[in-house]
C-alpha positions, 0 to 999 in steps of 0.5 A: 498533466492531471492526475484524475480519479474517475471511478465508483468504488464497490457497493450499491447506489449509495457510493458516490463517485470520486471525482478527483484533479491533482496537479501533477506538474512538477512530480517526481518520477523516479525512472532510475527505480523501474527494474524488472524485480526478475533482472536484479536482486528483488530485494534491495535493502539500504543501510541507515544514514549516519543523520536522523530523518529531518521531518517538513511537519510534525516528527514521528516516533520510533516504534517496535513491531515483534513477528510471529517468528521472534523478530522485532522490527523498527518503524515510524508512527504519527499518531492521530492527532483525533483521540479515535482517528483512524491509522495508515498502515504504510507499506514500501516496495522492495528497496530502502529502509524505514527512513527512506519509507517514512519520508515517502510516507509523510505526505498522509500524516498531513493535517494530524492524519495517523500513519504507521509505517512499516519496515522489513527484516533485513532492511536498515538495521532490522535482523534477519533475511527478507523473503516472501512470507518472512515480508507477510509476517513483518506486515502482520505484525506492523498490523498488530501494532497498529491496533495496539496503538490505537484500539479504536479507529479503523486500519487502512494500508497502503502497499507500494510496489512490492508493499502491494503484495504484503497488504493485500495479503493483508487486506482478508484481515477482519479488522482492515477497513479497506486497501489502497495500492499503487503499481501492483503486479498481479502476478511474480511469475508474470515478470519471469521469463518463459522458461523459468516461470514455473519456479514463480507459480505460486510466488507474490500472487496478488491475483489469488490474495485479491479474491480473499478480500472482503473490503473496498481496494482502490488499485492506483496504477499509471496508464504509462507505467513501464514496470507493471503494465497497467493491464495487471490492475484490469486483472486484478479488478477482474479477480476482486469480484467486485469489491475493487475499483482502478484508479488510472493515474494520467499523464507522465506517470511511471511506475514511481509517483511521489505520494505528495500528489495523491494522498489527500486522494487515497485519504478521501478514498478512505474517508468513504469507505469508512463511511459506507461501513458505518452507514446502517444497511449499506452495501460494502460491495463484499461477495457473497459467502 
């Protein structure tokens, strides 16, 4: 089945509309991942393999982000192969490690691409216990890492699954050029039964950080998504203001995709963001202040 964007990210006449077909034949879609995050433990760290992460292109290198609250965390880094190219912050949901990320991740570090890709307390061999804000500051300080790495370039995230809650957290940071999410719930507490869904209010709520965004969002959601239903991104569009376009994902397309059939598709979302914001007098789509 086609994979096809068909949509006008935010601003005025000067955006061109993405028009994009990948194969989807062949994907891997991971049913066996689709868990209501209410009916098991949220957080599912994995131990790391005894064996390295074998790489299909060019290796990463091990890098080190400190949090805000002394933690030192582990993650990968592609380095852009362009003295000034612009770096992926890559930002995994709720189960794994930093291996398991950087081996998703791979696919955007393609044609010399950077990519960074962050890791979260409790999760491989990091210390700590993950929680919610301790998931917000381990995604700040892979942010800060990014620009100490590259000073120049701009920073884009990607957030997947629970990783959409961390980059859209961090998507209001000033220097973040623009955010792309796949199957991104609008709210924690939408999952929670009835009964219990006050405990929930103010937990993960993507609804509430959206509105804070001033970049472009591109919110990548299957239509047939059977975790997330495909109307939390028509409410977080609706909540964006604007500055957020929804890019349906067709076909057989769950709530796990394998990233190698839509990462030329997000790196060209990207490319136009970057382009809309340097060109003089363009409209970025941001709401009024």
């Amino acid at each position: 089945m086609p994979f096809r964007l068909r949509s006008r990210l935010p601003g005025a006449a000067a955006l061109c509309r993405i028009l994009v077909t990948s194969t989807l034949v062949g994907a891997a879609i991971n049913l066996g991942g689709c868990v209501n995050p209410v009916s098991s433990k949220l957080y599912q760290p994995k131990p790391l393999a005894a064996a390295s992460p074998t790489w299909a292109g060019r290796a990463p290198t091990g890098v080190s982000a400190k949090t805000a609250d002394g933690g030192e965390l582990t993650g990968w880094f592609w380095a852009p192969e362009q003295p000034h190219g612009d770096i992926l912050l890559f930002l995994r949901g709720r189960a794994g490690n930093r291996n398991i990320a950087a081996k998703q991740a791979e696919p955007f570090a393609a044609g010399g691409r950077g990519v960074l890709v962050a890791s979260y307390r409790g999760y491989g061999d990091n210390p700590g216990k993950p929680d919610e804000n301790g998931l917000y500051r381990d995604g700040a300080a892979f942010a800060d890492l990014a620009r100490a790495l590259r000073p120049t370039g701009r920073l884009y995230l990607f957030g997947d699954g629970l990783g959409a809650a961390v980059a859209l957290r961090l998507a209001s940071r000033a220097d973040v050029s623009g955010t792309a999410t796949l199957g991104a719930f609008d709210r924690f507490s939408s999952f929670a039964p009835a009964i219990t869904r006050g405990v929930y209010t103010d937990a993960f709520d993507n609804v509430a950080a959206i509105a804070r965004v001033k970049s472009p969002v591109l919110i990548m959601h299957g239509r047939k998504d059977q975790v997330v239903p495909f109307a939390a991104a028509e409410t977080l569009k609706r909540a964006a203001g604007g500055t957020a376009v929804v890019a349906p994902i067709a076909g057989e397309a769950y709530h796990s995709v394998d990233l190698r059939y839509i990462a030329s598709t997000v790196w060209q979302a990207f490319d136009q963001m970057g382009t809309m914001a340097a060109s003089p007098g363009a409209d970025n789509g941001s709401a009024p202040e």
